[in-house]
C-alpha positions as CSV (number, residue, x, y, z in Angstrom):
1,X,0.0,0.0,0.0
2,X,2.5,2.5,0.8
3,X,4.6,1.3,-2.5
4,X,1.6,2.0,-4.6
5,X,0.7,5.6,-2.4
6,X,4.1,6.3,-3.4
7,X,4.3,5.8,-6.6
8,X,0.7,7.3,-7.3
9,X,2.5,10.8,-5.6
10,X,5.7,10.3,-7.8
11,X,3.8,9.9,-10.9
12,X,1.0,13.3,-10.0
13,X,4.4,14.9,-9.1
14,X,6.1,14.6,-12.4
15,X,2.6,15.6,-13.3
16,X,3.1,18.8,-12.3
17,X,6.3,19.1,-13.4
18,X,5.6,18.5,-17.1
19,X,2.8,20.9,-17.1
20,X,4.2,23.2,-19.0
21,X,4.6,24.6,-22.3
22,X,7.7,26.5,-23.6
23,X,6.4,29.3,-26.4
24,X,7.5,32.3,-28.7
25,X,6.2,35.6,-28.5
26,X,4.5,34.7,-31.9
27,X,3.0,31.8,-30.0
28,X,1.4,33.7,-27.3
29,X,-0.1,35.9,-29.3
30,X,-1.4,33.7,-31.7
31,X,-3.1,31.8,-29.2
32,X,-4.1,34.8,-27.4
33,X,-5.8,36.1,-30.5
34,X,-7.9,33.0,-30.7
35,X,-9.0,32.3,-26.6
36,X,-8.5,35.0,-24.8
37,X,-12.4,35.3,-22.9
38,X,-11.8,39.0,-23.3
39,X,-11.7,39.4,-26.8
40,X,-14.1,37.2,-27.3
41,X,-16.5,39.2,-24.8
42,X,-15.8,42.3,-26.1
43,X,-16.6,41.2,-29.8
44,X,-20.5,41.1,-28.9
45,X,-20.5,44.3,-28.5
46,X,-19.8,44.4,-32.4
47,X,-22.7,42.0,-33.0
48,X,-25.0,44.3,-30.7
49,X,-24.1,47.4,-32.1
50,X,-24.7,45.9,-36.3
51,X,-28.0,44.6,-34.6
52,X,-28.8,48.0,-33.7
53,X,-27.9,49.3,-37.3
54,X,-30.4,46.4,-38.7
55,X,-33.1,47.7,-36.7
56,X,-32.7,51.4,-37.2
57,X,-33.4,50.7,-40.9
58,X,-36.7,48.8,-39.7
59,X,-39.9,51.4,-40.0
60,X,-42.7,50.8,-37.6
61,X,-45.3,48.2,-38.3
62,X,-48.5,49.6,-39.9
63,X,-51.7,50.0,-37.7
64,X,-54.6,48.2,-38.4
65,X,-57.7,48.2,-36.9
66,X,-62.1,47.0,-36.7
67,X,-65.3,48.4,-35.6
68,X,-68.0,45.3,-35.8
69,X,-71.1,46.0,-34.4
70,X,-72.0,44.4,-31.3
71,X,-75.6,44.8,-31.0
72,X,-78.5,46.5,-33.6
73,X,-81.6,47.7,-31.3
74,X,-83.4,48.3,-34.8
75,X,-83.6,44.7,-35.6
76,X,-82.7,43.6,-32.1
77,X,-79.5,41.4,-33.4
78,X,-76.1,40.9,-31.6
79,X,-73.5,41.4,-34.0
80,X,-75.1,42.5,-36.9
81,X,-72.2,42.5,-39.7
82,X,-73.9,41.0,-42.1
83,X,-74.6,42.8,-45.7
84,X,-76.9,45.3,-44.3
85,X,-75.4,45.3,-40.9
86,X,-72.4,47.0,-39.7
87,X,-68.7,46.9,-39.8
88,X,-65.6,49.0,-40.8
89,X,-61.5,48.8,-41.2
90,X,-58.8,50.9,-41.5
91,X,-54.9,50.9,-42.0
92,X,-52.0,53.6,-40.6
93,X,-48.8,53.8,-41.6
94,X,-46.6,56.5,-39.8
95,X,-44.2,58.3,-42.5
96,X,-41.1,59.8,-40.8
97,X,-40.5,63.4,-42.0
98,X,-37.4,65.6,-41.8
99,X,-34.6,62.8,-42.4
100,X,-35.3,61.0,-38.8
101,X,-34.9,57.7,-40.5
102,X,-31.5,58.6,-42.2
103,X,-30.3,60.3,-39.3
104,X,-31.4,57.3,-37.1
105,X,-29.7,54.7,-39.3
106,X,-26.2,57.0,-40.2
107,X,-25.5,57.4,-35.8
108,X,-25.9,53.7,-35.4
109,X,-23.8,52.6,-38.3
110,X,-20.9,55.5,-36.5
111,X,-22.1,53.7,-33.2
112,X,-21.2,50.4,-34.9
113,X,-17.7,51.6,-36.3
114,X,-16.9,52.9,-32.6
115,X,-17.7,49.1,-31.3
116,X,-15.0,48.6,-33.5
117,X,-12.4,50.6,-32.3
118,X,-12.8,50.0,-28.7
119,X,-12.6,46.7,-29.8
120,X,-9.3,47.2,-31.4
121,X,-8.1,49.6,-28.3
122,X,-8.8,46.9,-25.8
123,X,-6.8,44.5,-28.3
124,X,-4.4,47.1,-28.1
125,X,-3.9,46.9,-24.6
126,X,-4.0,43.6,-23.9
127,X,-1.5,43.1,-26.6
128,X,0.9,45.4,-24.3
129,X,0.4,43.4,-20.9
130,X,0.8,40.1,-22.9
131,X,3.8,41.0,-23.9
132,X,5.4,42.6,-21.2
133,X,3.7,39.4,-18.8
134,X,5.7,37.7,-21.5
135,X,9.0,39.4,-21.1
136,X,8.9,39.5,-17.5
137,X,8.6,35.9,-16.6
138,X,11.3,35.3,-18.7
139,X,13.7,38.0,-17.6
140,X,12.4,37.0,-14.2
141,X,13.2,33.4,-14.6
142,X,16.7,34.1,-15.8
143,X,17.2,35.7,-12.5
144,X,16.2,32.8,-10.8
145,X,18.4,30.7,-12.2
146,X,21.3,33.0,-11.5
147,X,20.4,32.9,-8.2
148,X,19.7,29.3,-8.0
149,X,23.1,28.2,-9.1
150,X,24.4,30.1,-6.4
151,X,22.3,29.0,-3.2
152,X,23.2,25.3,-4.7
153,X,26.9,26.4,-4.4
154,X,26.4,27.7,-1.5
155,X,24.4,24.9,0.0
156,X,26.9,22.3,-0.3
157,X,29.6,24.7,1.2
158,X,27.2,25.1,4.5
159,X,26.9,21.2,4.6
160,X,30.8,20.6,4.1
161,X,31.3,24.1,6.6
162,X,28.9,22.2,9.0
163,X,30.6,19.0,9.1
164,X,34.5,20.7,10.3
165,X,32.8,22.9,12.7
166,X,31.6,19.9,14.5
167,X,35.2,18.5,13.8
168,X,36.5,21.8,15.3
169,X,38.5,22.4,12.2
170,X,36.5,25.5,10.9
171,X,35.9,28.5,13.5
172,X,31.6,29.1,13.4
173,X,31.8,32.2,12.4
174,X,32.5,31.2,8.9
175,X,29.8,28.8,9.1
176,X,27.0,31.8,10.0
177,X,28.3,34.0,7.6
178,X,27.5,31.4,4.9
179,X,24.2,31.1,6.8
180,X,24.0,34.7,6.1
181,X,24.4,34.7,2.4
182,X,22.6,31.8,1.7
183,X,19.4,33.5,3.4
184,X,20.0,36.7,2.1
185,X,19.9,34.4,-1.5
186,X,16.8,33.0,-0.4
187,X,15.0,36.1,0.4
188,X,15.9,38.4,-2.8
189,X,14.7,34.7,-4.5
190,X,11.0,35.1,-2.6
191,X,10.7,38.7,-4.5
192,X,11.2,37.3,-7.6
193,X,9.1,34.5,-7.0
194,X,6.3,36.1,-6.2
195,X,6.7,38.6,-8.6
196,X,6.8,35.5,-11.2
197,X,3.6,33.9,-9.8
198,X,1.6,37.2,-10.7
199,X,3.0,38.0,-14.4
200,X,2.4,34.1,-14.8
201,X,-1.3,34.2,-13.6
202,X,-1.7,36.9,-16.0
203,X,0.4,35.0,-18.7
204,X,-2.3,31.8,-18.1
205,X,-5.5,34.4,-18.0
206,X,-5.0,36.2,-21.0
207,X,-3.7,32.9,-23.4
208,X,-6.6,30.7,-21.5
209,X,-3.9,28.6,-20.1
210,X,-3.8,26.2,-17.6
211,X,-0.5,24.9,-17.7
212,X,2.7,27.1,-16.9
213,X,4.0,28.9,-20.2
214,X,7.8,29.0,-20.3
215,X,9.0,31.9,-22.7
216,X,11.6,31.3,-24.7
217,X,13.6,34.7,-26.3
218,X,16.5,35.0,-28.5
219,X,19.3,36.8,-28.5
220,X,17.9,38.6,-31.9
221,X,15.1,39.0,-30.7
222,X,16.3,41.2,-27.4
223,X,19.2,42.9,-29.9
224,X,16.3,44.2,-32.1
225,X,15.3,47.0,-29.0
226,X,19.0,47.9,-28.8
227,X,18.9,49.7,-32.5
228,X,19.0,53.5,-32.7
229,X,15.8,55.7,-33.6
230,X,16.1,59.5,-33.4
231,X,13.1,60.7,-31.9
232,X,10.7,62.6,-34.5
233,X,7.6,63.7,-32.6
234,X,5.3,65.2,-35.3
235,X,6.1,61.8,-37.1
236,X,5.5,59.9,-34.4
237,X,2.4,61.6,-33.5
238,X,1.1,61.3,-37.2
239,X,1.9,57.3,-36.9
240,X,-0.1,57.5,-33.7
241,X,-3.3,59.5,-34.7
242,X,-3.7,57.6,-37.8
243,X,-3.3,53.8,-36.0
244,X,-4.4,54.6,-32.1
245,X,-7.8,53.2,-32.1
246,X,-8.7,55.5,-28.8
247,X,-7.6,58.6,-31.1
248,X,-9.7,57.7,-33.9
249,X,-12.6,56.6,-31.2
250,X,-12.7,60.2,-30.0
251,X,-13.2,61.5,-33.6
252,X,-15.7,59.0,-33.9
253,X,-17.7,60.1,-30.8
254,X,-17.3,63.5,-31.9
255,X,-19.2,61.9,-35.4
256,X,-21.6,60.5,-33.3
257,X,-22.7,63.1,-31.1
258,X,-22.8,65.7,-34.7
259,X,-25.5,62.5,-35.8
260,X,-27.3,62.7,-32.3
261,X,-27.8,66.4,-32.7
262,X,-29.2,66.7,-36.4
263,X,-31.1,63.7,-34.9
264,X,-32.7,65.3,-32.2
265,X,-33.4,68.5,-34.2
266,X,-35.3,65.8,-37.1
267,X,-37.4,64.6,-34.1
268,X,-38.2,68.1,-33.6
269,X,-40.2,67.9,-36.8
270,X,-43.6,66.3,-36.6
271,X,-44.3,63.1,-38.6
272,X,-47.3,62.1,-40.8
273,X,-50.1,59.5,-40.2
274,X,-51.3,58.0,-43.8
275,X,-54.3,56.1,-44.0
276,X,-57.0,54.1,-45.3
277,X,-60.3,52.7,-43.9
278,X,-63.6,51.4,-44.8
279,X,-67.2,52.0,-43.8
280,X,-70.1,49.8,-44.1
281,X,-73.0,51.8,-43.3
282,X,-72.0,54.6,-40.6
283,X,-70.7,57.2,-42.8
284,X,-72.0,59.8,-45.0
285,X,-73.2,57.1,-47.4
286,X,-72.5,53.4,-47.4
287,X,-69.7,51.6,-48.5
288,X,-67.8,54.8,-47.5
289,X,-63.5,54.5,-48.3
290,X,-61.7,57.2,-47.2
291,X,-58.1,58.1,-47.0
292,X,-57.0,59.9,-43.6
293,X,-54.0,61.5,-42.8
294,X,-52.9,62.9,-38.9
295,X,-49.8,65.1,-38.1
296,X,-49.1,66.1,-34.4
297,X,-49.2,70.1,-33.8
298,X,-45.9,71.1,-32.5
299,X,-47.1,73.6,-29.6
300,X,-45.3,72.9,-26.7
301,X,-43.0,69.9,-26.9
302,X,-40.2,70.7,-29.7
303,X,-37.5,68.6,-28.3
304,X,-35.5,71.5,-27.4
305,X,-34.3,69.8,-24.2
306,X,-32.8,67.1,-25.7
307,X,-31.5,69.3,-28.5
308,X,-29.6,71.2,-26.1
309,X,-28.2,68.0,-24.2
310,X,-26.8,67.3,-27.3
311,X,-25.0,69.8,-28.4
312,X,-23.6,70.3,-25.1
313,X,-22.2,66.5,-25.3
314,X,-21.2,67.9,-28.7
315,X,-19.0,70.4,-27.2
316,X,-17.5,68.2,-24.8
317,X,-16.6,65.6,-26.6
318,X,-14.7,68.1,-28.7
319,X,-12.7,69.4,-25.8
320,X,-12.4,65.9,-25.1
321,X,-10.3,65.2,-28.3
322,X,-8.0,68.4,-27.8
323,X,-7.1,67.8,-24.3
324,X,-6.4,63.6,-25.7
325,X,-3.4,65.1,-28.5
326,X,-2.0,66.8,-25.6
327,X,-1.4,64.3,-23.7
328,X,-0.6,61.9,-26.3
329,X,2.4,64.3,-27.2
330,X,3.1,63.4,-23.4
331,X,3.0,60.1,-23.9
332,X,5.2,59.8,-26.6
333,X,7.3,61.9,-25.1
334,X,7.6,60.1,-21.6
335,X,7.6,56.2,-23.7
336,X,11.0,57.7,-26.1
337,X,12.8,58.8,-23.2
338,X,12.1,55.9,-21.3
339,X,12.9,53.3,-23.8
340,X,16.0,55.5,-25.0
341,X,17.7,55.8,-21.0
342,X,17.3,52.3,-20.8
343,X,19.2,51.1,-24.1
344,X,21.6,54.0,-23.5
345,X,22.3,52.3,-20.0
346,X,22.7,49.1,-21.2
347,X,25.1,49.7,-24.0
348,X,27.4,50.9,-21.5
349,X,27.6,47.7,-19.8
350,X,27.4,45.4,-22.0
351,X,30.9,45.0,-23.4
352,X,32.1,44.1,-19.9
353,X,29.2,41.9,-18.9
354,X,29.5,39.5,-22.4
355,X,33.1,39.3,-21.8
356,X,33.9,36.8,-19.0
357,X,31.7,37.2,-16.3
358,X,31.2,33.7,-16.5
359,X,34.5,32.6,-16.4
360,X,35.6,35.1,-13.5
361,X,32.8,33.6,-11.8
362,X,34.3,30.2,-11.8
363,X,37.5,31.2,-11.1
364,X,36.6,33.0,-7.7
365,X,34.7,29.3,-6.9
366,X,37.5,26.6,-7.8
367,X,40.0,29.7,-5.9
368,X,38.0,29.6,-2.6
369,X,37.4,25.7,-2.8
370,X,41.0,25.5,-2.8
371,X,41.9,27.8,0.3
372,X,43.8,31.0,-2.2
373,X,40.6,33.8,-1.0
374,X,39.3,34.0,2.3
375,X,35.7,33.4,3.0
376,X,35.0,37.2,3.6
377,X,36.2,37.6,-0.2
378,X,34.4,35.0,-1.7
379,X,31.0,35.7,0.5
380,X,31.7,39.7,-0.8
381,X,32.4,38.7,-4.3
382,X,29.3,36.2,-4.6
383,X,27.5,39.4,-3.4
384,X,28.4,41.2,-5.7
385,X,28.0,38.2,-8.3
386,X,24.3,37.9,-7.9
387,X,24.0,41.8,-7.7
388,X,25.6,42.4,-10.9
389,X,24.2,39.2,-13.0
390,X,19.8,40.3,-11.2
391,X,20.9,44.4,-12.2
392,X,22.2,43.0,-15.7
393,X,18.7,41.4,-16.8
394,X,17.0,43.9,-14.8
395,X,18.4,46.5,-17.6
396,X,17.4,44.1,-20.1
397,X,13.9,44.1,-19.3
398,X,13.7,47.4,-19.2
399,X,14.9,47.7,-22.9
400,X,12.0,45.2,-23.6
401,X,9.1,46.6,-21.4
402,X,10.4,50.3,-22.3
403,X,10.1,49.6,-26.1
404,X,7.2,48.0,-26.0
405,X,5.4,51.1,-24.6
406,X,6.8,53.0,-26.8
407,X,5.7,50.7,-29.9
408,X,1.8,50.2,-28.1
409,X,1.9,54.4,-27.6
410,X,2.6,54.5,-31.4
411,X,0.6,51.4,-32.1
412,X,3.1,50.8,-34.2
413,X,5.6,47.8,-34.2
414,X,8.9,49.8,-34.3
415,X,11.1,47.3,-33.2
């Protein structure tokens, strides 16, 4: 029983190990395109508003309508619609004057075309926390690997420390300032852990994953943010009104809201009642057909209220657009010099850092396992190890992250 309990937890264990998937950029996003539960949400609005376009094309349904007689006191019958009894029909149709229809019809097709571009702007941003989720788990699990390597080093020194300090060969000290390190390692580990468990929940929620995604980046890929672009703000800006979908949204409100006023003002003008009906016997002569037509007097209710409401939203949705190209210039602004500090920063260190790091790393190791460094150097220089390798992909994810804003401000892939 205990063989089989512990061979059911062995196999549920490698379970969870292999449940995972290594993927490209080009992998997430194709997959995100097709399941992510936001998209897909988001493109019934679409549907709703071109349901809204078919039935602002419908008219309303014509009116019919009877009078049958019920009872004739003159020849004492109950319902007396016979030849010589009486009965009558008629027919309405309302006709829409002053271009309410057309007016109706053109602000749901801009409302329809708006659903659109939200649509696109929410694609927009998810796009940008896919692929800086994306980035940061991987940057984030080269670190722990850095950091892993070391605490395994460092492990097996606290077990060998541990064994001549019971010996008496090895003062304690030496032994708690391993101690030291190795927690110190442990706890700059937790951060990134944790900081890894959140950019992968959001990895698994926007690709509609359930197993762990492993990124995989190569070096072409990273050297691709590292190129130099001077910074042009009226062409930027251009690139960005004509491809932000938010930018184009607010001239499309500000099309909607001109449709909703010369809408309201149509609705100011009253519509016409046409009609036909048919009279046995209670008219001026029998078998009476007549043609009726009604129209509403416009005395007190002229819509002016929501005339006015209109226009006002009007107005604001003009300021609205203004005050957005300010602060897109802003943005632009703010995502260049970002992007640019950070590939400026890393530049300078990376001649030094490709050289051999690596190498000097090992060195200091096989030195200290063989008594030429003191522990206080090789605790100081692991330090400073760790330090410099976490700092180093630190910088590199900020040359990712910060380019990527800048290419999802632009909406433009400049990398």
């Amino acid at each position: 029983m205990r063989k089989l309990c512990a061979f059911l937890l062995l196999v549920l264990f490698n379970q969870a190990i292999t449940a995972q998937k290594t993927v490209t950029l080009q992998d997430c996003e194709s997959q995100f395109l097709k399941k992510n539960l936001f998209l897909l949400a988001s493109q019934y609005n679409i549907d709703a508003s071109k349901a809204l376009t078919i039935q602002a094309r419908i008219w309303d349904n014509p009116t019919i309508s009877a009078e049958l007689n019920a009872y004739n006191p003159e020849r004492n019958q109950y319902f007396d619609i016979g030849k010589d009894g009486q009965k009558a029909f008629g027919i309405e149709q309302l006709i829409y004057l002053g271009g309410k229809k057309r007016n109706e019809v053109k602000l749901a097709q801009t409302n329809e075309q708006l659903a659109e571009l939200q649509f696109n702007d929410l694609l927009r941003t998810l796009k940008l926390q896919l692929r800086k989720s994306f980035y940061t788990v991987y940057y984030n699990t080269k670190n722990l690997e850095t950091t892993d390597k070391q605490i395994a080093h460092i492990e097996d020194l606290i077990n060998s420390y541990s064994v001549q300090v019971q010996k008496g060969n090895i003062p304690l000290r030496d032994l708690v300032r391993l101690q030291s390190l190795y927690l110190n390692f442990k706890n700059e580990r937790m951060e990134v852990v944790n900081d890894n468990i959140e950019e992968q929940a959001n990895l698994k929620l926007l690709l509609n994953e359930t197993e762990t995604v492993v990124p995989n980046v190569s070096d072409a890929e990273f050297n691709k943010y590292l190129k130099t672009i001077a910074f042009d703000l009226k062409s930027f800006e251009s690139d960005a009104i004509t491809n932000r979908p938010d930018y184009l949204a607010k001239q499309k409100e500000i099309d909607a809201n001109t449709l909703n006023v010369k809408w309201q003002k149509s609705l100011s003008i009253p519509d016409i009642t046409v009609g036909a009906n048919y009279d046995q016997r209670s008219g001026a002569f029998n078998k009476e057909a007549n043609l009726t037509l009604g129209i509403p007097l416009p005395l007190w209710n002229k819509n002016k209220g929501n005339i006015k409401y209109a226009q006002t939203i009007l107005e604001q949705s003009k300021v609205d657009k203004q005050s957005f190209e300010l602060q897109l210039q802003t943005e632009i602004t703010s995502a260049w010099n970002k992007w640019d500090e950070s590939r400026k920063n890393y530049v300078v260190i990376k001649p030094t850092v490709n050289s051999d790091f690596e190498a000097v790393y090992n060195g200091i190791l096989n030195n200290f396992q063989k008594r030429n460094i003191s522990l206080l150097e090789f605790t100081d220089f692991m330090e400073s190890y760790n330090q410099a390798s976490i700092q180093v992909n630190e910088l590199k994810k900020k040359v990712v992250l910060s380019g990527e804003e800048l290419n999802s401000t632009i909406n433009k892939d400049l990398f």
